[in-house]
C-alpha positions as CSV (number, residue, x, y, z in Angstrom):
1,X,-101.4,26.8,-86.0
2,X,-100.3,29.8,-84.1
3,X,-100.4,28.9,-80.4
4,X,-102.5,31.3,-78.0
5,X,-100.9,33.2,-75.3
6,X,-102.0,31.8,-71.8
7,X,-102.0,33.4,-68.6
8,X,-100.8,31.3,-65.6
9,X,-103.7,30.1,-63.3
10,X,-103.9,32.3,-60.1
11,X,-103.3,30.2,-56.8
12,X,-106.6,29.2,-55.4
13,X,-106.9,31.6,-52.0
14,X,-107.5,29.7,-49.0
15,X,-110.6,30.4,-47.6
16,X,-110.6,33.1,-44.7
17,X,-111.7,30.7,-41.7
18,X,-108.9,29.1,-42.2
19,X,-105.9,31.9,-42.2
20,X,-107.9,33.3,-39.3
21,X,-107.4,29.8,-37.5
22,X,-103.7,29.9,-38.2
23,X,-102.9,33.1,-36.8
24,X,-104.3,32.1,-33.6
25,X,-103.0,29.2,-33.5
26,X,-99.6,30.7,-33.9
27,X,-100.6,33.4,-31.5
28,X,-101.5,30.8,-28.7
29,X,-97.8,28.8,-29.2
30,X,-96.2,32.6,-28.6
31,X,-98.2,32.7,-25.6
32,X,-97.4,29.9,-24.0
33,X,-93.8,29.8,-25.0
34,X,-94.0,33.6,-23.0
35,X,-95.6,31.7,-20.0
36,X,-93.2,29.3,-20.1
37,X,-90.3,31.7,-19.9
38,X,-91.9,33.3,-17.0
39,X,-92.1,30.8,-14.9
40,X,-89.1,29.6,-15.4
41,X,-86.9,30.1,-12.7
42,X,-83.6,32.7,-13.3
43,X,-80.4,30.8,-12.9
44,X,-78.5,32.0,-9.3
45,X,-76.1,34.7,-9.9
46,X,-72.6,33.6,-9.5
47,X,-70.9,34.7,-6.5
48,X,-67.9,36.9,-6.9
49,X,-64.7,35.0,-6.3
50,X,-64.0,35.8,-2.3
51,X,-61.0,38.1,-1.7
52,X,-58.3,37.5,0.9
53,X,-57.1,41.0,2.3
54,X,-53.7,40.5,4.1
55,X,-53.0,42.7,6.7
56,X,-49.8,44.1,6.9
57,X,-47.3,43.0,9.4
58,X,-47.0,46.5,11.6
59,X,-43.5,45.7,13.4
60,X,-43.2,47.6,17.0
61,X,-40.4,50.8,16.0
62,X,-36.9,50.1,17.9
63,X,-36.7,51.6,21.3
64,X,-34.7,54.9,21.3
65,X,-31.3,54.4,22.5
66,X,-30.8,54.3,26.2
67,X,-29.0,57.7,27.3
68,X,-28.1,56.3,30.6
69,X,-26.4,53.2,30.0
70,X,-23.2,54.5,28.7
71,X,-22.9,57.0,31.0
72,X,-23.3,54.4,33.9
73,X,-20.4,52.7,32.0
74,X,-18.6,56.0,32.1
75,X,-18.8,56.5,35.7
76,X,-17.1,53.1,36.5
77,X,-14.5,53.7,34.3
78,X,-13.8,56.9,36.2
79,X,-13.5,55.0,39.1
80,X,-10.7,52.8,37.7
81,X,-8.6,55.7,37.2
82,X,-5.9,57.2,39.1
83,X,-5.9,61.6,40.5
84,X,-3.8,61.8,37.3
85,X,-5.9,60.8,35.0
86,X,-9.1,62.1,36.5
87,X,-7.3,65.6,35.8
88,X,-6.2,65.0,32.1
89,X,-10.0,63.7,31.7
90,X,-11.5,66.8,33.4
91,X,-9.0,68.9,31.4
92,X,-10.5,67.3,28.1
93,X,-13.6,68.6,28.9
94,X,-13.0,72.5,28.8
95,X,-12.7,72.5,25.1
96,X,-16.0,71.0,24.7
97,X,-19.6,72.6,24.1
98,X,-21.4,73.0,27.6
99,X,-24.4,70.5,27.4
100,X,-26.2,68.5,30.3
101,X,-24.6,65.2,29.3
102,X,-21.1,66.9,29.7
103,X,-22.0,68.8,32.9
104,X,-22.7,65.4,34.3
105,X,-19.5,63.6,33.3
106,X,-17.8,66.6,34.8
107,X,-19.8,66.2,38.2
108,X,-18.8,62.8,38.0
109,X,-15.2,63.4,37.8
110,X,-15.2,66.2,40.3
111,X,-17.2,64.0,42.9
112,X,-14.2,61.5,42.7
113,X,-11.3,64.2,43.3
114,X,-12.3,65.6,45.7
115,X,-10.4,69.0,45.3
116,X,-10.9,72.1,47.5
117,X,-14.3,73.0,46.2
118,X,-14.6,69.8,43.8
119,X,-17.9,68.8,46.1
120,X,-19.7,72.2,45.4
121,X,-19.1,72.5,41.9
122,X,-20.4,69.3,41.3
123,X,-23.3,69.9,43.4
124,X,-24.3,72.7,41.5
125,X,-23.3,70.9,37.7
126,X,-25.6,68.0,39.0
127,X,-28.4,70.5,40.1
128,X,-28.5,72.6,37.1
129,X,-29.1,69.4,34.9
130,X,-32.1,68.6,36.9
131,X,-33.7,71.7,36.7
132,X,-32.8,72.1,33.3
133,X,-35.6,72.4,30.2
134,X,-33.4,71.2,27.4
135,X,-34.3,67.9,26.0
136,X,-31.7,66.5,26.5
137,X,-31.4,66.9,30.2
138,X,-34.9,65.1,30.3
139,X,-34.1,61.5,30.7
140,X,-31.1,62.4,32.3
141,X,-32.8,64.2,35.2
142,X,-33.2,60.8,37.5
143,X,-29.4,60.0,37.8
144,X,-28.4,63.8,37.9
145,X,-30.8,63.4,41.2
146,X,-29.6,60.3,42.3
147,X,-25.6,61.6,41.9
148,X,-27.0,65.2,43.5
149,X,-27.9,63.2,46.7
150,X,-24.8,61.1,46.9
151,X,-23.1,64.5,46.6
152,X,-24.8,65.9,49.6
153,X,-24.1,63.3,51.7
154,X,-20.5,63.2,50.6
155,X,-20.0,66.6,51.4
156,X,-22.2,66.2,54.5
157,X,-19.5,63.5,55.4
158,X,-16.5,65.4,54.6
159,X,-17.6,68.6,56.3
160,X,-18.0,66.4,59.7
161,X,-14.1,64.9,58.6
162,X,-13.0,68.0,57.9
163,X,-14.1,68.9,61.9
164,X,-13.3,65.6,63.3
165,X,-9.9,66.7,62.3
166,X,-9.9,70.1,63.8
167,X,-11.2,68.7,66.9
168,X,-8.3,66.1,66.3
169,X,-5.7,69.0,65.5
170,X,-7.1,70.9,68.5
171,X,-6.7,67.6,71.2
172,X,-3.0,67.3,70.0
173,X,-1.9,70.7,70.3
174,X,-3.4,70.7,74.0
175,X,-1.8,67.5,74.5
176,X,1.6,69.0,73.5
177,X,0.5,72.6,75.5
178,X,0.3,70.0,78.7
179,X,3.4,68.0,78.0
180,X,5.0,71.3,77.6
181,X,3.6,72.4,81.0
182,X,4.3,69.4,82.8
183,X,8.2,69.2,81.1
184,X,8.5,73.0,83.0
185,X,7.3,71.6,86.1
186,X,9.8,68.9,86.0
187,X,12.8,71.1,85.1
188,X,11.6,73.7,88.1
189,X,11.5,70.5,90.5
190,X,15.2,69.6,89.6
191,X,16.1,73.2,89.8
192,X,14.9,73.3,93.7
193,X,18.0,73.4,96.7
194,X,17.5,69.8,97.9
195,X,17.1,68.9,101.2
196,X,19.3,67.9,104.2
197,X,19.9,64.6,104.6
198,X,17.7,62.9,107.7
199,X,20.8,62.4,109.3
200,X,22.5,65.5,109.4
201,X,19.2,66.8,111.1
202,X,19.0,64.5,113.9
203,X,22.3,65.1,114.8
204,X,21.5,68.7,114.9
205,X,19.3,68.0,118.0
């Protein structure tokens, strides 16, 4: 017996109603899963991690060097020295290029020799480096001033010396014109015929 070719039963279809059913069914789930989501609130964000800027240490720049100082030194060291070696130092100085520092060493020197004419020159060294428009002579210009004035008033005492000792030269050669006078007065006395004795007179009568 020659067996018959069968065909394999179709699946049954579900009825429409109830696909229909599913789908919204499945629809309503995504819609409140959606509604869920929504309200949910989002998570705060994270803060960035704080950053700690260091300010850099701004240290104060060194003060510039002091020009005065050393030559403050410098004048009490001239002081120490003998005529001798005020000379040798103010010959040491020639060689050297003219600048305001060096014409006020040299007015230093010169006020402390006291030379014929050492007072001027120094007045007019010390003068020229306060009116001076070289930077250099800048902080320098407050001692040039304070030496100027010194200066005056050193010369201002040794011109009234300098006359005192006239006046002194003047007394002594009057003294010795009088003595003189008075010597000649003397020797014309001793040169007179003396008298006759008181005697010799009386007996006279």
């Amino acid at each position: 017996m020659t067996p018959t070719n069968r065909r394999p039963a179709p699946a049954p279809t579900p009825p429409p109603a109830a696909g229909r059913l599913g789908a919204q069914l499945a629809l309503a789930l995504l819609a409140a899963a959606l509604a869920g989501c929504a309200l949910r609130p989002a998570a705060p964000a994270t803060p960035p991690p704080t950053r700690i800027v260091v300010a850099p240490v701004l240290l104060a720049p060194p003060p510039p060097p002091d020009p005065v100082a050393p030559l403050l030194s410098y004048h009490q060291a001239l002081r120490r020295m003998s005529q001798g070696e005020l000379l040798k130092e103010l010959s040491g100085f020639n060689a050297q290029a003219k600048s305001p520092k060096l014409s006020l060493q040299t007015a230093m020197i010169l006020m402390l020799t006291r030379g014929n004419g050492d007072l001027p020159r120094a007045q007019l060294l010390l003068d020229s480096v306060a009116a001076s428009a070289e930077p250099e002579a800048e902080p320098l210009k407050p001692l040039s001033q304070l030496l100027a004035s010194n200066c005056a008033e050193a010369r201002r005492l040794a011109e009234h010396a300098d006359k005192l000792a006239l006046q002194l030269k003047d007394s002594q050669r009057r003294n010795e014109q009088l003595s003189d006078m008075l010597e000649g007065l003397k020797a014309i006395e001793r040169s007179l015929p003396t008298r006759p004795a008181a005697s010799a007179a009386a007996g006279s009568k």
